[in-house]
C-alpha positions as CSV (number, residue, x, y, z in Angstrom):
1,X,-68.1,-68.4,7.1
2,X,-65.0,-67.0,8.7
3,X,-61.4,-68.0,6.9
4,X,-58.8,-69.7,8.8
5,X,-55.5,-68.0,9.0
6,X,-53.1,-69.7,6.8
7,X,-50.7,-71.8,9.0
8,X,-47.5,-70.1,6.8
9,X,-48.0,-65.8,6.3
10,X,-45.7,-64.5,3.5
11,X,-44.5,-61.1,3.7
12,X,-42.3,-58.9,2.0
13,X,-38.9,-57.6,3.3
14,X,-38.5,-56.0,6.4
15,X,-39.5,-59.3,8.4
16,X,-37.9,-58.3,11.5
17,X,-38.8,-54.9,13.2
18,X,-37.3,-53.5,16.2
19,X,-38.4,-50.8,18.6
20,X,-35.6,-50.4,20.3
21,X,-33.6,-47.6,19.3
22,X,-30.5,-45.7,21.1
23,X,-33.0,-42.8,22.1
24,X,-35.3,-44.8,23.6
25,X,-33.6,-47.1,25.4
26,X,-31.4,-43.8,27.0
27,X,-34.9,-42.3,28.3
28,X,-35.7,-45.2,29.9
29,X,-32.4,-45.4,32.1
30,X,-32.8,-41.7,32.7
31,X,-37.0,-42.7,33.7
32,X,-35.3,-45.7,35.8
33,X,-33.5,-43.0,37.0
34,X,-35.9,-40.8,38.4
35,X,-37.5,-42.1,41.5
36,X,-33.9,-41.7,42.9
37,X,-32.9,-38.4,42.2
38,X,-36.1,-38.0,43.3
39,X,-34.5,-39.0,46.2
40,X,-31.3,-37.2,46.2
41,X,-33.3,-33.9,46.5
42,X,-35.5,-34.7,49.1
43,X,-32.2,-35.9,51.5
44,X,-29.9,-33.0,50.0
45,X,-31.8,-30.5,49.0
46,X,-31.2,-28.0,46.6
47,X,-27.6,-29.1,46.7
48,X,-28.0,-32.2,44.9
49,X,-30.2,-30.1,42.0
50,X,-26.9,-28.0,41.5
51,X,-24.4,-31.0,41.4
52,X,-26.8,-33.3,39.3
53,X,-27.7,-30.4,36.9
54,X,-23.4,-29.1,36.7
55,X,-22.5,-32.4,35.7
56,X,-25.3,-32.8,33.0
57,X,-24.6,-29.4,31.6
58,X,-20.4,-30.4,31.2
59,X,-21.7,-33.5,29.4
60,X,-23.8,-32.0,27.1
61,X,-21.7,-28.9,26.3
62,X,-19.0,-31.7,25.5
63,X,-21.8,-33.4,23.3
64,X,-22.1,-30.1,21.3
65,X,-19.1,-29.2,21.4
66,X,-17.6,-32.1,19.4
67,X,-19.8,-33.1,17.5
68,X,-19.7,-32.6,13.8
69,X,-21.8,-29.7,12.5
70,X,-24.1,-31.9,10.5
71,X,-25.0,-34.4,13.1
72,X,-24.6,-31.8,16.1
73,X,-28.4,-31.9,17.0
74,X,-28.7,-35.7,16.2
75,X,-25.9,-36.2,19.1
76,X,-28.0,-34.3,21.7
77,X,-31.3,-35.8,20.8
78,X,-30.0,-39.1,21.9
79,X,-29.9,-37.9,25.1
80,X,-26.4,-39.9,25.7
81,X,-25.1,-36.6,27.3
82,X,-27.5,-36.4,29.7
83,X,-27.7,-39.9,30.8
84,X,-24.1,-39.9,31.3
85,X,-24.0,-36.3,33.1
86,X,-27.2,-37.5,35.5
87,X,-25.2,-41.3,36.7
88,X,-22.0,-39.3,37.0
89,X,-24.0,-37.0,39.2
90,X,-25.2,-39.4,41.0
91,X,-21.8,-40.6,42.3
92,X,-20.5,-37.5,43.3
93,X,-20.7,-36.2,46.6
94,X,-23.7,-33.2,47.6
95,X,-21.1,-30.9,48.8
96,X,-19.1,-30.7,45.4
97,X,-17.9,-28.0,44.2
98,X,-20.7,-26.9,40.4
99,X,-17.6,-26.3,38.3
100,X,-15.8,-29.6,39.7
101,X,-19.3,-31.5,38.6
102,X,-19.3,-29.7,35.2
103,X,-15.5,-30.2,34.6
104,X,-16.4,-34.3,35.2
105,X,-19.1,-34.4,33.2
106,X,-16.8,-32.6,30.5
107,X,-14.5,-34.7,30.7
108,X,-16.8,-38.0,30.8
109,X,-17.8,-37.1,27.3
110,X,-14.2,-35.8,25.9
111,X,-12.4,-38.5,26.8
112,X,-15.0,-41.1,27.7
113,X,-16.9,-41.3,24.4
114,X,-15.8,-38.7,21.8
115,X,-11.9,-39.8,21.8
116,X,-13.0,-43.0,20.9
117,X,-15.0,-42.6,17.8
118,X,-18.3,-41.2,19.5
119,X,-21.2,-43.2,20.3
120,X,-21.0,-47.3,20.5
121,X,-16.8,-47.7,19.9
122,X,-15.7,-46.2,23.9
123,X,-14.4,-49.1,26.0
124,X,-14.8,-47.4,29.0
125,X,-18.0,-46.3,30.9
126,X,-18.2,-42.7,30.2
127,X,-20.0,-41.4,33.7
128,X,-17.4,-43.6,35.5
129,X,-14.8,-42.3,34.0
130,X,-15.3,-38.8,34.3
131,X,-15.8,-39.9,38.3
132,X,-12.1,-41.4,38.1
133,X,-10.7,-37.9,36.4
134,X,-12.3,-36.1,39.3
135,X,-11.0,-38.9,42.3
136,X,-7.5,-38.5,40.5
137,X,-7.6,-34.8,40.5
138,X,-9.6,-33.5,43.4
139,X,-9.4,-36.5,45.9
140,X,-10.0,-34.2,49.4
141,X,-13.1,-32.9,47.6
142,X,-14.3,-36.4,46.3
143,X,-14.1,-38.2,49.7
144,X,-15.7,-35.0,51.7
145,X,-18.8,-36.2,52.3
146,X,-21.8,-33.9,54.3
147,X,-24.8,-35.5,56.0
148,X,-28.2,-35.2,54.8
149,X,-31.1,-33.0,55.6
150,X,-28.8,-29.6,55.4
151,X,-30.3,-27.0,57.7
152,X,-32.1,-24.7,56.5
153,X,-34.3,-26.9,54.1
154,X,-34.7,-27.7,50.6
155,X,-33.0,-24.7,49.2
156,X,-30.3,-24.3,51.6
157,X,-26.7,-25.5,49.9
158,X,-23.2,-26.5,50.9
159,X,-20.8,-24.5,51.5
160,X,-18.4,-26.3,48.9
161,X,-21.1,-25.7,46.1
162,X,-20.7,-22.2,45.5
163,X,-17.0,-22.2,45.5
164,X,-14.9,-20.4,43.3
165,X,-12.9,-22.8,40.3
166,X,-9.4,-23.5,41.2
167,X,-9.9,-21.8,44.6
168,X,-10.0,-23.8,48.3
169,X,-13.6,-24.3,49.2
170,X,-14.5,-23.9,53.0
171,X,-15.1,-26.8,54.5
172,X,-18.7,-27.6,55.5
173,X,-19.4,-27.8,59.1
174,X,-21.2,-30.7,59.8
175,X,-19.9,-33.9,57.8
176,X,-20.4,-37.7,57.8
177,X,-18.5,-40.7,56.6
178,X,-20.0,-43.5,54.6
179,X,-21.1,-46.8,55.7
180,X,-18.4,-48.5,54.4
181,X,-16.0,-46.0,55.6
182,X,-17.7,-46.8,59.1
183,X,-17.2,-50.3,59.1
184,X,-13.8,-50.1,57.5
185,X,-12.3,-47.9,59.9
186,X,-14.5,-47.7,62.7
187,X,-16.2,-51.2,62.5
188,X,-19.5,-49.7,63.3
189,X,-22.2,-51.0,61.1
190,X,-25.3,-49.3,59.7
191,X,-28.7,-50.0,60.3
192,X,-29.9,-51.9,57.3
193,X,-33.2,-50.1,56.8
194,X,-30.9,-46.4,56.7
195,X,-29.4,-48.1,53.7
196,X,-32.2,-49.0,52.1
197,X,-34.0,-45.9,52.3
198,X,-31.1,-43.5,52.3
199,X,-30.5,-42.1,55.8
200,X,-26.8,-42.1,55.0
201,X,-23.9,-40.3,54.4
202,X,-22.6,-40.7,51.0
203,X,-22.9,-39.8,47.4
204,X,-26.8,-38.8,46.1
205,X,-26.6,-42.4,44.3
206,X,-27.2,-43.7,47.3
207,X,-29.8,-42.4,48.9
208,X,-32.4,-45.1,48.0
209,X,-31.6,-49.1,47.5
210,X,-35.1,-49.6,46.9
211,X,-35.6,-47.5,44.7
212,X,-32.5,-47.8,42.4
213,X,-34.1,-51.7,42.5
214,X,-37.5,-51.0,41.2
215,X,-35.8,-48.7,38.3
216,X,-33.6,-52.3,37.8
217,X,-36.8,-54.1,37.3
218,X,-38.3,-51.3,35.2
219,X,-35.2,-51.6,32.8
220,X,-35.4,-55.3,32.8
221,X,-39.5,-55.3,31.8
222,X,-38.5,-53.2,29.3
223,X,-35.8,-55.4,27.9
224,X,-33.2,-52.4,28.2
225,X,-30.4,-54.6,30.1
226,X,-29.0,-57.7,30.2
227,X,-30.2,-59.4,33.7
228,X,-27.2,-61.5,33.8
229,X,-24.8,-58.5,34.7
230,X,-26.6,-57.3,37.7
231,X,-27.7,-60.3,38.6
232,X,-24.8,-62.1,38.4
233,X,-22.3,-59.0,40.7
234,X,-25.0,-58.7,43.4
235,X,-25.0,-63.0,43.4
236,X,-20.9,-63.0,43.3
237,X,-21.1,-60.1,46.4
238,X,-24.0,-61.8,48.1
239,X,-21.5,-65.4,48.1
240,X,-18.3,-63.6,48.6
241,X,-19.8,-61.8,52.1
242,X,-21.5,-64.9,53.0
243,X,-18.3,-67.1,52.6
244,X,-16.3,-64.4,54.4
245,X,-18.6,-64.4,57.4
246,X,-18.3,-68.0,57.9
247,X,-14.5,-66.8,59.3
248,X,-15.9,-63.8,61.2
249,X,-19.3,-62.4,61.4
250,X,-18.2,-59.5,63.5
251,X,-15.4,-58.0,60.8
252,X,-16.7,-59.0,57.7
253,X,-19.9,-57.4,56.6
254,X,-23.1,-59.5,56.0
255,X,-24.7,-60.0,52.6
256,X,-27.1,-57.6,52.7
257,X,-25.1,-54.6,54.3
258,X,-22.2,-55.2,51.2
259,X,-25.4,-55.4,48.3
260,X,-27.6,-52.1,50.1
261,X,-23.9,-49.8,51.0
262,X,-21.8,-47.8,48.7
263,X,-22.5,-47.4,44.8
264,X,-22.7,-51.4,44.1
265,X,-26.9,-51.4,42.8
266,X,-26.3,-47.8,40.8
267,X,-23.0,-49.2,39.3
268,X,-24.3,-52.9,38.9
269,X,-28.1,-52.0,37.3
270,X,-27.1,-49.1,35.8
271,X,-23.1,-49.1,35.1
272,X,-21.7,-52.2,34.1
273,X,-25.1,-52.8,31.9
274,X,-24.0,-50.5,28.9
275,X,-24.5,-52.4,26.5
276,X,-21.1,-51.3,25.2
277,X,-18.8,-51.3,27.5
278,X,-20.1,-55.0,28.7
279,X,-19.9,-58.6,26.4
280,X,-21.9,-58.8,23.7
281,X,-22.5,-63.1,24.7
282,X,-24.3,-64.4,27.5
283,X,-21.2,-66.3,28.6
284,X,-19.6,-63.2,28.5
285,X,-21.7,-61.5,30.9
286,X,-21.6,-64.1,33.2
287,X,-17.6,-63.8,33.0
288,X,-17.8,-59.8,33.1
289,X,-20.3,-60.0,36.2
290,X,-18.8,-62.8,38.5
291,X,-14.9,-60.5,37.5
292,X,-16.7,-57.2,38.5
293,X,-18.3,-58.6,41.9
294,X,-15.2,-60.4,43.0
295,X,-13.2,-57.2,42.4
296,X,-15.3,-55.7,44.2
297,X,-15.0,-57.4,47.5
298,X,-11.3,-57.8,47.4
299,X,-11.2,-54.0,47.4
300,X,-13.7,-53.4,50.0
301,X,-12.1,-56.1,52.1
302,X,-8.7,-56.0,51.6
303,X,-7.5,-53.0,49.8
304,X,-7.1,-49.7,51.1
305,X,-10.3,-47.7,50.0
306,X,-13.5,-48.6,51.4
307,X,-15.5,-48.2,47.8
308,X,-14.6,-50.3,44.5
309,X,-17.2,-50.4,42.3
310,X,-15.5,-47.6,40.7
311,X,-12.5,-49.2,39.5
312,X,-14.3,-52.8,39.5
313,X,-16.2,-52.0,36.0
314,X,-13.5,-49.7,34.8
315,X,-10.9,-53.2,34.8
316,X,-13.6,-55.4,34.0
317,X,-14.5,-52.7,31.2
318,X,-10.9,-52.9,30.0
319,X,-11.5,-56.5,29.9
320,X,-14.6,-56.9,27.5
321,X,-12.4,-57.1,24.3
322,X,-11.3,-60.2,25.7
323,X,-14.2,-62.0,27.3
324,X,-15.9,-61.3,23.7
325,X,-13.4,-62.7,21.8
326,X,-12.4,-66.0,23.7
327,X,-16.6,-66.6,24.0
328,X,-17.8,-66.3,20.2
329,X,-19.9,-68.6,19.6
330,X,-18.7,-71.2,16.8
331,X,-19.9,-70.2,13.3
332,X,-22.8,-72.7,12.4
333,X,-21.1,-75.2,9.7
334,X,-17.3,-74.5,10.6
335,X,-15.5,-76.5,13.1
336,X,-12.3,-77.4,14.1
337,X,-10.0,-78.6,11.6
338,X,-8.3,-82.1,12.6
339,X,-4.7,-82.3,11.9
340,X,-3.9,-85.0,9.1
């Protein structure tokens, strides 16, 4: 006769074991990741290989370079440098300068992470930040942007990829603006399915809403990100356009247009999910979300620059400290003293 399991199992100590580890969860975003670089080559060619793969080898030269000699090799087995050179990559334009994409991802790490106390104590997002250095420093080279399918094929480049450091890069023939440039400034509106799939202008993050989405839901099944973040910026953006339109359709862009255009799914699924750089609480995220899509809109609406999901999680960013901090849950058995 079979025995019962006991309805009470004693173990000994560990009792709670976790699989998740810093390694792990960093290949997974970088799997997530895939499908859309993926993606990136096939609209830019061989141009996107030589700014995604610049910007990876400045992040993990950084990596190396200051990291202590004793846990030098445990820093690049993480594979934080690498995450952080492939999503700041993936915001950069195709026709970048190599040494500008190295230099970013460089400085990403430098000043992003390692200036801070290394991994888990930056505030800001690393790969956004190195993105902000280069906007700051090289703005006529960050807001040049080419249109896809380059002649010649997959392993023709730019002509702004093989220019010399410090030097003035030609300027590539044939260039596009962005969808949201379009509508800012020429209130012409792209066809929704080009910005699903990537027919577009823009940085190699966008080439593919879709499939920046499926890597979303791939994180989520795999319990790497809080759904709250990215659900809550795309719902904030989604309400924001909506309410907007209700004034006028023809100027304000629709729902869809402002969640499928620009870097919003990259930086929302991918971005303002780091787990440390966002709030640790569930309120929190809400808070950090709902700030980050608002910002979002009021810069793509109202301010001067067509984009803001840049500076959007670099304020909210700025902000965690504070949303942590003011949503704490009470400790269990102390509450608020009364005054006598």
């Amino acid at each position: 006769m079979k025995q019962r399991d006991p309805d009470l199992l004693l173990f000994h100590a560990p009792l709670l074991r976790q699989g998740m580890t810093t390694p792990k969860a960093m290949r997974d975003v970088i799997i997530a990741l895939l499908p859309a670089t993926g993606a990136s080559l096939w609209f830019f060619g061989l141009a996107a290989a030589l700014v995604i793969g610049s910007s990876i080898a400045g992040a993990v030269l950084a990596e190396w370079l200051f990291a202590d000699r004793a846990s030098r090799g445990e820093s690049l087995r993480d594979a934080t440098g690498i995450l952080t050179g492939l999503l700041l990559g993936l915001t950069l334009p195709p026709g970048l300068p190599m040494w500008m994409a190295f230099l970013g991802g460089f400085v990403g790490i430098a000043l992003g992470k390692v200036i801070w106390g290394g991994l888990g104590h930056n505030l800001f997002n690393p790969a956004l930040l190195g993105r902000a250095f280069l906007l700051a420093t090289f703005p006529i080279a960050m807001t040049t942007w080419v249109s896809a399918h380059p002649e010649g094929g997959f392993f023709s480049v730019y002509a702004g990829n093989l220019a010399l450091p410090f030097m003035q890069a030609q300027v590539d023939g044939v260039t596009s603006a962005t969808p949201l440039g379009l509508l800012k400034f020429e209130q012409e509106v792209t066809p929704l399915t080009n910005l699903m799939f990537g027919k577009i202008g823009g940085s190699l993050g966008e080439t593919n809403g879709v499939l920046l989405l499926l890597g979303g839901i791939y994180l989520w099944l795999r319990r790497d990100l809080d759904w709250r973040i990215p659900v809550g910026i795309l719902g904030t953006v989604v309400i924001f356009s909506a309410f907007l339109g209700l004034f006028d359709a023809e100027r304000f862009p629709t729902p869809l247009f402002s969640v499928f255009s620009g870097g919003l799914l990259l930086g929302a699924i991918y971005m303002a999910t780091d787990p440390v750089t966002s709030p640790v609480t569930p309120r929190g995220a809400w808070i950090f979300a709902i700030g980050t899509g608002v910002l979002v809109m009021l810069i793509r609406v109202f301010g001067g620059l067509p984009e803001g999901v840049m500076y959007a999680i670099l304020l909210m960013n700025a902000a965690t400290p504070l949303i942590d901090r003011y949503t704490q849950p009470r400790v269990f058995g102390h509450g608020i003293e009364k005054e006598s």
